[in-house]
N, C-alpha and C positions, 0 to 999 in steps of 0.2 A: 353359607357362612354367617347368615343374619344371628344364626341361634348364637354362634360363638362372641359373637361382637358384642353381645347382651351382656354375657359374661367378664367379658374383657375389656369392656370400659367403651363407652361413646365413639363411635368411627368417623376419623373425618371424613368430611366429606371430599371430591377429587379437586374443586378448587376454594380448598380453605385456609386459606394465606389470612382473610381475615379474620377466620374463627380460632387460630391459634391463638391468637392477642386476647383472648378471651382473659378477664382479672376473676383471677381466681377471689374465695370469698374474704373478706376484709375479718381479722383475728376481732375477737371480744374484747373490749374494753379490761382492763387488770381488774380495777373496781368490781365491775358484774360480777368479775370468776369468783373473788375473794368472798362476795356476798353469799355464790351456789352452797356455800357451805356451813353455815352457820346452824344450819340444820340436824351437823352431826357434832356430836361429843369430842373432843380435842383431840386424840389418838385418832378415830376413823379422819378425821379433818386432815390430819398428817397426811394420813395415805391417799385421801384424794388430792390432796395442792401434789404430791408428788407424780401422781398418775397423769394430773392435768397437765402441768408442764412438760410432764414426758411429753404427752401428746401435742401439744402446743410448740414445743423445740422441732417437733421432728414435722409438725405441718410448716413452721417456719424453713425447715431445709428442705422441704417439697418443693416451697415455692419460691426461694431459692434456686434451684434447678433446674424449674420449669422455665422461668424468667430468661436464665442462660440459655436452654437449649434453645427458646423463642430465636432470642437476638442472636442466636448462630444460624440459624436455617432462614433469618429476613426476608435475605435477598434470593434464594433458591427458586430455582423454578418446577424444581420435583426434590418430593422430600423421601429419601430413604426408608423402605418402609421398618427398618428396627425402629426410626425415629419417632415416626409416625405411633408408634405402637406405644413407645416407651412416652412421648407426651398426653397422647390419650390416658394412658394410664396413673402420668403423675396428676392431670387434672380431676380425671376422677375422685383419686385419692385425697387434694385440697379441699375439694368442695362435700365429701362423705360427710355425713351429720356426725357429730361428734358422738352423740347416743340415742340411739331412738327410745323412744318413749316405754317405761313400763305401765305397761296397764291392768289397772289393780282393779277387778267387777265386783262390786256391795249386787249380790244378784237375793233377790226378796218378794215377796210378794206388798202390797199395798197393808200399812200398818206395822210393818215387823222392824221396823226402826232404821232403815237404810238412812236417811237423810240425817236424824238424828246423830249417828254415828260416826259421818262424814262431818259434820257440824263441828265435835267432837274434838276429831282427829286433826282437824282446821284453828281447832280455838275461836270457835264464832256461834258462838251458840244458837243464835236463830236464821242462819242465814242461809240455810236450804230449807222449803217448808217442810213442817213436819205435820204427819197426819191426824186429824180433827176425825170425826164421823163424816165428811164428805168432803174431807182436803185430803190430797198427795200430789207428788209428783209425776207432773203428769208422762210427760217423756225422760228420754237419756239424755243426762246432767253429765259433764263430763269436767272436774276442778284437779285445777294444777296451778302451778308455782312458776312464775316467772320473771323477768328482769326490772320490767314495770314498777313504777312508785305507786300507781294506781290501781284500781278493782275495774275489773272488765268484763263485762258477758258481750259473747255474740252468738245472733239467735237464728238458727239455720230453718228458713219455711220450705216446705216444700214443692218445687217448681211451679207452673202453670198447669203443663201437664199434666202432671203428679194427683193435683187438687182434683183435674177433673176426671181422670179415670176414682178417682175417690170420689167424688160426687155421683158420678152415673152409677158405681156399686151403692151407693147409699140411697137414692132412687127408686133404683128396684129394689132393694130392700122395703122400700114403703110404698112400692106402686099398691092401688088397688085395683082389683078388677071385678067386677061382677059377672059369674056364671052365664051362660048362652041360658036365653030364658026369662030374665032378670034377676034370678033368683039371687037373694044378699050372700054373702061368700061366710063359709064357717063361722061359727064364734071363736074354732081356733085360734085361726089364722089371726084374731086380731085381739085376740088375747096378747096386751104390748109385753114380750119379753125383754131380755136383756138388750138384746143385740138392737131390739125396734126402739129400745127407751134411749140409747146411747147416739143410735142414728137424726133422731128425733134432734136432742140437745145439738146435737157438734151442728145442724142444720140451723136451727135457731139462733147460735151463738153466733154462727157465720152470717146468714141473713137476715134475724129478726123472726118474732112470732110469725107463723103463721106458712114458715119456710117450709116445713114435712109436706104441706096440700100442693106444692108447686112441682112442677114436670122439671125433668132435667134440662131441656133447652130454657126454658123460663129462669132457671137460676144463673144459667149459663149469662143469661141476659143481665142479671140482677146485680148489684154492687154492693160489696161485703159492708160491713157495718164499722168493721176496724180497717186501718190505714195500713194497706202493705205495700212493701216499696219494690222498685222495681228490680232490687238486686237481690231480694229475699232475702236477704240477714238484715237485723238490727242488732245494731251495735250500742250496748250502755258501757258507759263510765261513771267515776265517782273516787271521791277519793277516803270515803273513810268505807269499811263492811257493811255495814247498817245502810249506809246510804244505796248502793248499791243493793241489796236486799230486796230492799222498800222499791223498787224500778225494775229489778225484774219477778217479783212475786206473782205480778198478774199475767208474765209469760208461762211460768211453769207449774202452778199451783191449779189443779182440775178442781174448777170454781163449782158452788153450787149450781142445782138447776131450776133457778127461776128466769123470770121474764126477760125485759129490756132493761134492766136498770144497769147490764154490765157497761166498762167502761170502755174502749176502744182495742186496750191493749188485751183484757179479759177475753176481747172477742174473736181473735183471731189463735188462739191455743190449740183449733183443730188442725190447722195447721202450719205451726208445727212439727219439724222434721226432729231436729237436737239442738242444746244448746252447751257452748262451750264456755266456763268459767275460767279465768285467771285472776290469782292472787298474786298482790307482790311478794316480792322476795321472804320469803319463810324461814322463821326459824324452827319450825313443826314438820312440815313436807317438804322436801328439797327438789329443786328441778329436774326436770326428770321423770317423776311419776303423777302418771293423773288415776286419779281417784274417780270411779266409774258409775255414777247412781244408773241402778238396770232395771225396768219395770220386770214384774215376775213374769209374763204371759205375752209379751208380743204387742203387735197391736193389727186393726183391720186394713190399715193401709197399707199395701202390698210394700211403698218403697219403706216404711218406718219400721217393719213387720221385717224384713231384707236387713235392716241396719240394726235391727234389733240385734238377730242371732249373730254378722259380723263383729259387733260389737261386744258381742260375747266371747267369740274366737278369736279375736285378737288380745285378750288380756290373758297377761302369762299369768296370773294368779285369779283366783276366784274364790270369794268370799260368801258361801252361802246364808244369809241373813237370817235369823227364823228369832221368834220371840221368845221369853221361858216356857211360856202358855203351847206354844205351838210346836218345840221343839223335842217332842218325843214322837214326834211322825204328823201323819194324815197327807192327804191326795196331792196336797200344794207343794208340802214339804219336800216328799220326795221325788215329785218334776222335778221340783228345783234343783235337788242334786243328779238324778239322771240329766238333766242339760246339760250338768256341769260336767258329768262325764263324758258327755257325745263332746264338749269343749275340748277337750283332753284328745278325743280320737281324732277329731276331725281339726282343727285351730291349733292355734298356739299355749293353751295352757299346760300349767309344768307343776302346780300347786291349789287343791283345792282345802280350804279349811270350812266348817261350821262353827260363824261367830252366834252362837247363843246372847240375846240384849234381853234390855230390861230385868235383869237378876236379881235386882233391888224389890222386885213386885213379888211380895212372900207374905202371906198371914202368916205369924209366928202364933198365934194359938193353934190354927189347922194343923200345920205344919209338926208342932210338937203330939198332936196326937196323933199324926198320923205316922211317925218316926216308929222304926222297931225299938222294941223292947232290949235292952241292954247296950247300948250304944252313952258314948258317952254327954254327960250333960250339956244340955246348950242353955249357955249364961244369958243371950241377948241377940237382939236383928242379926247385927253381925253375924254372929258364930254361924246363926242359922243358913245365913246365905252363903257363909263360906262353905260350910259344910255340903247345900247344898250344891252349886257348883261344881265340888270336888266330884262328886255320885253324878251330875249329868255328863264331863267329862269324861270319868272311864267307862260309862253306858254307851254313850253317843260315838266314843274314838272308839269302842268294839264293834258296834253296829255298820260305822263309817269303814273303816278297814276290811271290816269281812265283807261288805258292798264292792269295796275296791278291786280288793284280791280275786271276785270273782269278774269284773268286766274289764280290769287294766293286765297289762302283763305284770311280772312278782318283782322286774328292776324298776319300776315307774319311781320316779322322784316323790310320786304322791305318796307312797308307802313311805318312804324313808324321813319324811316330816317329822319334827321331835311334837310338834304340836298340831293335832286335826280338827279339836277343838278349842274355841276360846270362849269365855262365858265373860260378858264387859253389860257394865249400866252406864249409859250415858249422863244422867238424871244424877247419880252418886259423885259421877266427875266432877260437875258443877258442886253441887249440895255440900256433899263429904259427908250426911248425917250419922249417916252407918259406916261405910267404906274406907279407905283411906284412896288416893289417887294412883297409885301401883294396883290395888287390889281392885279396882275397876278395868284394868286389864287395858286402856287406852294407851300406856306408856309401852306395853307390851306391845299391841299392832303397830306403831310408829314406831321401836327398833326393829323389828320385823321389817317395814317395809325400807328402814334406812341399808341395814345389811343385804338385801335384795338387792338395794340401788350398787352400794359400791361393791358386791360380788359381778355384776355386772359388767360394771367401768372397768374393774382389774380385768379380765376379760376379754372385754373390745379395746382398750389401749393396746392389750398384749399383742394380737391380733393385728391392732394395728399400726404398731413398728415395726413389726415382723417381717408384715408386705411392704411397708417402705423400705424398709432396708433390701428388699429383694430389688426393688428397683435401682435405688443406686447401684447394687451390684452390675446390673447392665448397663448402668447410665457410667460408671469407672472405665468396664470394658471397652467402652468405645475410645475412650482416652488411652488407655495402655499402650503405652508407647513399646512394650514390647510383643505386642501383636502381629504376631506371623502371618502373612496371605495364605501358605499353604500348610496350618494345622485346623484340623476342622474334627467336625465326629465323625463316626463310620456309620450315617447317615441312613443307607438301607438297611442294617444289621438293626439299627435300632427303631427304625418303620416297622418292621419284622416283629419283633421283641412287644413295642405296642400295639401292633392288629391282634395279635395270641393273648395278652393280658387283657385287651378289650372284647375278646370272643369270649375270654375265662368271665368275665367279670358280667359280660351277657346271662352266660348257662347261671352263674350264680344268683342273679336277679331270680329270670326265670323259677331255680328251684324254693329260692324266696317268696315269690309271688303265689307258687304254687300249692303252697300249706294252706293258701286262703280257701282252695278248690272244696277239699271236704266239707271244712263246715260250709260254707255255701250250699252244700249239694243236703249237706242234713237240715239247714236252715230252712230250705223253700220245702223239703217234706213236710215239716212242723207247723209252717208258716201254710200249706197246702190241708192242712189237718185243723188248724183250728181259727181260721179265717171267719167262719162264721160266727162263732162264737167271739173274737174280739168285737166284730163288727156288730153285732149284739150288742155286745156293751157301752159300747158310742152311741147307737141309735135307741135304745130303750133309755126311759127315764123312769125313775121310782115312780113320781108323782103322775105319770102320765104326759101328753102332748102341752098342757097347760104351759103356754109362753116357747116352747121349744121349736115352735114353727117358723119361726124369723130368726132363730138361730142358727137351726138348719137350712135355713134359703142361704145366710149368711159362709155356712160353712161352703153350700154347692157354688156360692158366685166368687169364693176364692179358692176353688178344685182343692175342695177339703179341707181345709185350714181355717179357722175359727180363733181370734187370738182378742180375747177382752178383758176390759180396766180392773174386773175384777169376780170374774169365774174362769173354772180353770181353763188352758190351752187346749182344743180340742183340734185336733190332726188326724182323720181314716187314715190318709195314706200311711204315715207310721207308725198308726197302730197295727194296721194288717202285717205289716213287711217286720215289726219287732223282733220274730222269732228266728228272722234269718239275722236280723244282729245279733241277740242273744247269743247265736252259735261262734259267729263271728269276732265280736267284739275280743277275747281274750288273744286271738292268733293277728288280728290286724293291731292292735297296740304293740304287740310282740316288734311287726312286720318294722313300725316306725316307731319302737324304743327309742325313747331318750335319757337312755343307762350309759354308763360309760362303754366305749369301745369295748367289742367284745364282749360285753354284758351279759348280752344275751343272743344261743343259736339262732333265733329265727329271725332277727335285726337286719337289716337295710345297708346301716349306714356304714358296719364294720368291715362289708364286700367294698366297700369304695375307700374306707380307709386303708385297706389289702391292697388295693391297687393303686393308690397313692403311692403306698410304701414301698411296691414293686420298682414301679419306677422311678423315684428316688434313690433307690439302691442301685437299681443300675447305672443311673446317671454316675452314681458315685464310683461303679466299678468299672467304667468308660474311663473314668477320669485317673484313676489308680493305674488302668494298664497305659494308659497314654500317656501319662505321667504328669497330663495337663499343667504341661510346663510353663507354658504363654497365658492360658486363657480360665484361672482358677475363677474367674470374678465371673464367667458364663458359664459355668459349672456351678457357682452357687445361686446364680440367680434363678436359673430353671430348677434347681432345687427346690428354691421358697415361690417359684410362680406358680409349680404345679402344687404346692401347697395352698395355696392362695386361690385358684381356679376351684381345683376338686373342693374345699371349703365351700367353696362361694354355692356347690350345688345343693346343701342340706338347707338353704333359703328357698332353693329351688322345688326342693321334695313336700318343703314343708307348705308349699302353696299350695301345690296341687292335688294334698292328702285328703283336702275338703271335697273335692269334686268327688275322689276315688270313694270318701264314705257316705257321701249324699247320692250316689249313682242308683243305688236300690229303692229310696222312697222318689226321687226324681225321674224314674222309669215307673212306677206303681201310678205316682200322679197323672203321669203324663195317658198311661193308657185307660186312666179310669175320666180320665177329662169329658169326654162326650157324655159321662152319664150324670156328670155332677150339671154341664152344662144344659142335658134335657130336665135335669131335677130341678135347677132353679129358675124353669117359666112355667112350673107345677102353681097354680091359684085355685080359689075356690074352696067347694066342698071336700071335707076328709084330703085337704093338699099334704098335711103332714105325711099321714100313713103312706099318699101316695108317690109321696118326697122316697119316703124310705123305699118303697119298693121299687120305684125303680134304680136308686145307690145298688141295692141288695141284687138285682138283675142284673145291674151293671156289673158289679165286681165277680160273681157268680159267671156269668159267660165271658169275664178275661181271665178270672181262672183255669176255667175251661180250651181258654185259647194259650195258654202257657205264658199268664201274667210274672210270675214270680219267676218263671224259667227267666224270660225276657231279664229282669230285676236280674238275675246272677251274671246275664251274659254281660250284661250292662259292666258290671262292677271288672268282670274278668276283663272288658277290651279297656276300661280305663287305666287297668296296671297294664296293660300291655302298651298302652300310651307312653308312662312316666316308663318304661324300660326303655322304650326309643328316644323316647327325647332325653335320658340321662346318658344313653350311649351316644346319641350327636353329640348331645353337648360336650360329652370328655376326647370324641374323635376333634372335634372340631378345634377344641381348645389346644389339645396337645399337637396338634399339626403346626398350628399357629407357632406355638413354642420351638416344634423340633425346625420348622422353617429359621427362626430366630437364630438357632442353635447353631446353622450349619449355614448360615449365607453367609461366603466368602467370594470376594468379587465382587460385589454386587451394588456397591454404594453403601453398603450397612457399616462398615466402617467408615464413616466418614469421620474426618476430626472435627471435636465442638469442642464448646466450650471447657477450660478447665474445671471442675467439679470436686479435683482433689480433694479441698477443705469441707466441702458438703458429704463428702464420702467419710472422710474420717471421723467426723461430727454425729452421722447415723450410726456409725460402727460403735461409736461409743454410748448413744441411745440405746443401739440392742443391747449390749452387754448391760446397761443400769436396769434391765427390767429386773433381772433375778435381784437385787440388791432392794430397788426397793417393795420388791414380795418379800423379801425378807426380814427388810424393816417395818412392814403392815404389820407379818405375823405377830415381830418381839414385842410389838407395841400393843398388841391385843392378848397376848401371853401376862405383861405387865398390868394391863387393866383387869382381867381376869384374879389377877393375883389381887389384887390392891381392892378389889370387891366383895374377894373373900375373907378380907384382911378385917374391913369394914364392920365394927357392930350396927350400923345401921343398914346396910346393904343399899344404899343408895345410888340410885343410877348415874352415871356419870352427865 
């Protein structure tokens, strides 16, 4: 039953007389709430004070509730387990976050305006740095809006441990050794590439010149040059932007690379885990949404490289960043939206757009000669850039699209976006030379991301009056004074009724799971056929081995993965395995659509909403032949509980989809591990060439052992995972429930407190939600109107 308890709210423990008294969490201040909203336009404003107080009235009658049902069970020496069940649950429900966070990913590579544009969007012009010839951002900036009067960063390093398995790869990255013989080791090898010239720095910066010649225990011994504290965050304050800025600049900005003259805080930037920003109260970004700066490529540290790509799956939108210059393709470019796609299969994203910046950057003499012939005149900067804009637009949303269509399924939400492109200058927002401040497209992303926010909130409010109201339902039942001992349900009939709905609902997993089979099977022939040749193309270099030798140590001492500040991501293991997602990818987004119900055949979620539904119907036609004359209010509660439960599993799906699509490159790594591990204590003479051949042996004889076989079976036992644990959990939950439903005798009637007025109070919550959906709508119908109305078209 652990699996079910998950689901169903915190279980007490057998002697928790004290953990009942537990205070539930203390409401917001009126002020604070009043403030969350200043962010939106007077109509959207409407509709969240309404939403909020919905939500706010009815966690007041929670705990309400809870309070009574406390001080009825005080004295009790065994509590009822309906009780038990129905407290767990109303605590849950008080302490539920009121919204969790949307997280909005600026994903870019170094240069392409990420900070800028968050800058921007903040109204703070300098206060994420922005990139110079050897400034960026060095890590994941994470800025949001909160109740504070003040400006706050807290600055996340990473552990003790963390540092040092990062030290000892950085080590051997620069061990040297000399040949049996004496002989001096290649000129290759010490040709400094990227990976040696980055190793080199973050070493220096941390212990001073001279740090690369020192052994791993020697540093181990050595103490850092900057002051880290024992709790790993630092925490800055300040009370104006700029102040704030100015104190953390030397955290997050990847400083040049000279000597000692940095300053404490400069020195410690290698590590470094993230850093989180809060702004007070906004009238720009409203609470609620953090604003995500994402380095383009990763990084070498295995935990920051880890938080990288979560950090990427957890933001429901994705904003791929590219500059005007950059944004008609090349190698960075489109990582960057193939990541964003693996976001979409594997995470939580639900929206991905290409913000096209710096648009502003146009010679208008090139530009007009390079214009076709018969097109209409361009007067001035302006036209030119609007004009342009308009052309990368429906260029970029064709090329975007037709990408899409081939790797998502055709209901994806990414399709149906009215915008996939946005073309914004940050530089014109400030300026206005050329532009106007609409036509710089900033006011655009900030309604964007405000409608985001409160499609949301209507939402999870809905949602969550919904389940409160199911609970009062049980929590009346127990009061009903007209409560018979002997009407109950027909108890096996309906045991009956769900093991056959839960055997249907098995087969239909299965025959879902099952579509994944083919392309798998066509994937690993493909993937079996042209292995050599991808793996070719990671290991050759145009220019030759020149500097590539400590990249490739670099790639073998983190079993394949290679992720730096500023060349691109380099992964064997997914490059090899690509061609069995290629076959894949269209039938597993299918698998886990987020189209409405029914959407789409090959869909997931529409089989469990089938079996919601089933049994809800027959709850109800239990209750029609019985006439559920005594006990309407446990008829409607198990109605809205298994609402509530089955709900509660598409959080559940959606967690463990990451596992089911990383299962093919995390079976590939795993079996190629031995050979990256004998590749990187390759030193010496020709180590390069002999780096690659043994990769090339390596992957060559797990082919031959049925590498990629392994990879499918991999993916196959991990859906066969989520169908078990999706059928405990609905066996588990609904036993729970039909237990509730039918214990008679038993103490579950016991009489509490009266509730009456918390009941009637909920009832009339539920019924305001359609009222005020209705009043959002008229109210966005009217602004609509009145914008049209508008000769200046002015945003509200």
């Amino acid at each position: 039953m652990a699996e079910t308890e998950d689901l169903l709210g915190p279980k007490l423990p057998p002697a928790a007389a004290a953990d009942l008294f537990k205070e539930p969490m203390r409401k917001r201040r009126r002020s604070d709430r009043e403030l969350r909203f200043q962010a939106f336009p007077s109509a959207e404003q409407s509709a969240l004070k309404e939403y909020e107080k919905l939500e706010s009235r009815t966690r007041r009658v929670l705990s309400n509730t809870y309070q009574k049902l406390i001080q009825s069970v005080f004295l009790d020496d065994s509590i009822p387990s309906g009780v038990k069940y129905l407290i767990n649950r109303l605590l849950a429900m008080i302490e539920k976050p009121t919204l969790e966070p949307i997280y909005i990913g600026f994903f870019g590579s170094t240069g392409a305006g990420k900070s800028s544009l968050i800058n921007a969007l903040i109204q703070q012009a300098m206060f994420l740095p922005v990139s110079g010839e050897s400034i960026c951002t060095s890590c994941v900036v994470q800025v949001s809006s909160g109740c504070s009067e003040q400006y706050e960063a807290k600055i996340h390093l990473l552990s003790d441990q963390e540092w040092k398995e990062e030290l000892k790869n950085l080590t051997k990255l620069l061990h040297r050794t000399e040949e049996a013989g004496g002989e001096d080791v290649g000129v290759e090898m010490w040709d400094r590439g990227e990976a040696m010239e980055e190793a080199i720095w973050k070493l220096q910066m941390v212990y001073g010149t001279g740090a690369e010649r020192k052994s791993y225990e020697d540093l181990l011994r050595a103490k850092p040059k900057g002051k880290i504290p024992n709790s790993r965050i630092i925490t800055l304050k300040a009370e104006e932007a700029g102040e704030l800025s100015v104190k953390l600049d030397p955290y997050i900005r990847t400083q040049t690379r000279d000597g000692d003259g940095e300053s404490g805080e400069t020195r410690i930037w290698p590590l470094i885990k993230h850093v989180e920003v809060t702004l007070p109260k906004s009238a720009l970004i409203p609470e609620g949404v953090v604003l995500v700066d994402i380095p383009g490529t990763g990084d070498f540290n295995s935990k920051r490289d880890e938080m990288w790509k979560k950090t990427i799956d957890k933001c429901s939108v994705i904003w791929v960043i590219s500059d005007v210059e950059r944004a008609s393709g090349g190698r960075a470019h489109e990582d960057l939206v193939n990541e964003s796609i693996k976001a979409c299969q594997r995470g939580f994203c639900m929206d991905i757009a290409l913000v096209v910046t710096k648009t502003d950057k146009l010679n208008l003499p090139e530009y007009l000669r390079e214009r076709k012939v018969g097109t209409r005149a361009i007067q001035n900067q302006r036209e030119a850039v609007l004009q342009r804009n308009e052309t990368i637009k429906l260029q970029r949303s064709r090329i975007l699209k037709e990408k899409f269509k081939r790797k998502l399924p055709a209901d994806s939400k990414v399709l149906e976006a009215s915008d996939l492109v946005y073309t914004v200058s940050a530089h014109e927002y400030w300026q206005q030379a050329h532009l106007t401040e609409e036509e710089t497209e900033i006011p655009k992303l900030r309604e964007y991301i405000r409608k985001r926010l409160l499609d949301k909130k209507r939402k999870v409010v809905t949602k969550y009056v919904t389940e409160a109201f199911g609970l009062l339902l049980l929590t009346a039942s127990f009061n009903s004074a007209e409560n018979l001992p002997n009407e109950h349900l027909h108890l096996s009939s309906l045991r009956r009724f769900v093991e056959e709905k839960t055997a249907l609902l098995e087969r239909a997993m299965e025959q879902c799971f099952a579509l994944v089979e083919r392309p798998l099977q066509e994937g690993v022939l493909v993937a079996r056929a042209s292995y050599r040749r991808l793996l070719g193309a990671c290991l050759v270099r145009s220019r030759g081995n020149q500097g590539f030798h400590q990249t490739l140590k670099a790639v073998c001492l983190k079993n394949g993965i290679y992720a730096s500040r500023t060349l691109a991501r380099i992964n064997l293991n997914e490059a090899i395995a690509q061609p069995i997602y290629d076959q894949i990818d269209p039938v597993f987004g299918a698998i886990f659509s987020d189209g409405e119900p029914m959407a789409h055949v090959l869909a997931l979620m529409p089989h469990i909403e089938a079996f919601k539904q089933s049994l809800q119907e027959k709850m109800t036609e239990i209750g029609m032949r019985n006439g559920w004359k005594y006990d309407g209010y446990r008829k409607s509660f198990i109605i809205q509980e298994i609402s509530a439960i089955l709900g509660g599993l598409e959080g559940y799906i959606l967690r463990k989809k990451r596992k089911i699509y990383e299962s093919v490159t995390s079976s590939v790594q795993n079996d190629l591990k031995p050979c990256y591990e004998e590749a990187a204590q390759i030193t010496g003479k020709k180590a390069c060439e002999r780096m690659k051949d043994i990769i090339r042996r390596g992957v060559e004889r797990q082919v031959a052992e049925g590498m990629f076989e392994r990879a499918q079976e991999r993916m196959q036992h991990q859906f066969q995972l989520l169908k078990n644990g999706i059928t405990e959990k609905a066996k588990g939950s609904i036993a729970t429930l039909l237990a509730l439903a039918s214990s008679q005798g038993d103490g579950l009637y016991k009489e509490l407190a009266d509730v009456r007025s918390e009941y009637k109070e909920m009832e009339k919550l539920h019924r305001s939600l359609r009222e005020v959906a209705e009043n959002a709508q008229l109210r966005r119908g009217m602004q609509d109107f009145l914008l049209r109305m508008s000769p200046s078209k002015a945003a509200p």
